[in-house]
MARROPA-949865 format. One line per field, with one value per residue (C-alpha): chain; x, y, z. Coordinates in steps of 0.02 Angstrom, whole numbers, plus 50000, padded with zeros to 5 digits. Layout:
// residues N
kette <- [A/...]
u <- [X/...]
v <- [Y/...]
w <- [Z/...]
This chain:
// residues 98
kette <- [A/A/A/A/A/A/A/A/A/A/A/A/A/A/A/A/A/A/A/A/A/A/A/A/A/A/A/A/A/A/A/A/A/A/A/A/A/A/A/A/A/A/A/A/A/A/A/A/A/A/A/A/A/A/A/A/A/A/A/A/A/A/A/A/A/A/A/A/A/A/A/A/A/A/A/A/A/A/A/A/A/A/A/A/A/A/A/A/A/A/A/A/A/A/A/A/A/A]
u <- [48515/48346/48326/48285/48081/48069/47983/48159/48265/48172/48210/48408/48422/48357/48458/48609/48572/48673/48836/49015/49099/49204/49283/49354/49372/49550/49628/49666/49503/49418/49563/49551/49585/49453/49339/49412/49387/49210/49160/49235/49142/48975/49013/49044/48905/48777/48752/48888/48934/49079/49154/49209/49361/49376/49512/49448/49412/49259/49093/48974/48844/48955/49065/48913/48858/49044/49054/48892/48926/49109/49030/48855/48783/48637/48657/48527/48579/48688/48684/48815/49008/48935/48861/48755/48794/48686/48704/48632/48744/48735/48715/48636/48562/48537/48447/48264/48191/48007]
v <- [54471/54453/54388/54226/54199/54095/53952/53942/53968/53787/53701/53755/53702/53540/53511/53570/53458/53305/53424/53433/53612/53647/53787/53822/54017/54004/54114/54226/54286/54345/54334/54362/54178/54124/54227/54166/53978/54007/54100/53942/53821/53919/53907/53732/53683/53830/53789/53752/53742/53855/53805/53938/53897/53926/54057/54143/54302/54359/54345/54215/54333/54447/54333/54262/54421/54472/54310/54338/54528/54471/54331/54383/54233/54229/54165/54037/53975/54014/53865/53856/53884/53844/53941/53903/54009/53986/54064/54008/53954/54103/53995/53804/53818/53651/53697/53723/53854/53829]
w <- [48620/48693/48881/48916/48991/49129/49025/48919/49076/49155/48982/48977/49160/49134/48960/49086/49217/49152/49085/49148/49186/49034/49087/49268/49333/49426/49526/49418/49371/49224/49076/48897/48871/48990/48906/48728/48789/48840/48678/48582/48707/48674/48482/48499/48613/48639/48838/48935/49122/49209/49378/49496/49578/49773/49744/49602/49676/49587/49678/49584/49504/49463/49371/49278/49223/49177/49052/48984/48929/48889/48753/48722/48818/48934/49106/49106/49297/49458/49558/49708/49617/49439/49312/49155/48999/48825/48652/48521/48378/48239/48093/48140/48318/48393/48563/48502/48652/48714]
């Protein structure tokens, strides 16, 4: 996967601007299912939004790039306890990038 310019990174954060967290980091970390739930989230939607919960444990940029190794996504924003992930959809992608 390539990295994300700066000109794509502005046009993911504004498409992200107006979404929900879909999936919360607890305190139990970085599982296999949370990293199983945001794969299938990123399949279903491309960019999505992760909360990190106050007793996670993980520091924030850490856990961002953790997820986006773990599922091939590109961390397109760290913003106080949430994170922006995007992967485009293998087949039909439906976020055109600038």
């Amino acid at each position: 996967m390539t990295t994300l310019t700066g000109k794509q990174r502005r046009h993911l954060r504004a498409l992200g601007h107006a979404l929900r967290p879909v999936v919360q980091i607890g305190k139990e970390g970085v599982t296999e299912s949370l990293v199983d739930a945001i794969d299938r989230a990123l399949l279903d939607h491309e960019l999505i939004k992760v909360k990190i919960g106050e007793n996670a444990g993980i520091e924030r940029h850490d856990a961002a790039e953790l997820l986006a190794a773990r599922t091939g996504s590109e961390v397109a924003q760290v913003l106080g306890n949430v994170l922006l992930l995007y992967r485009a959809h293998p087949d039909q992608p439906a976020i055109e990038l600038p």
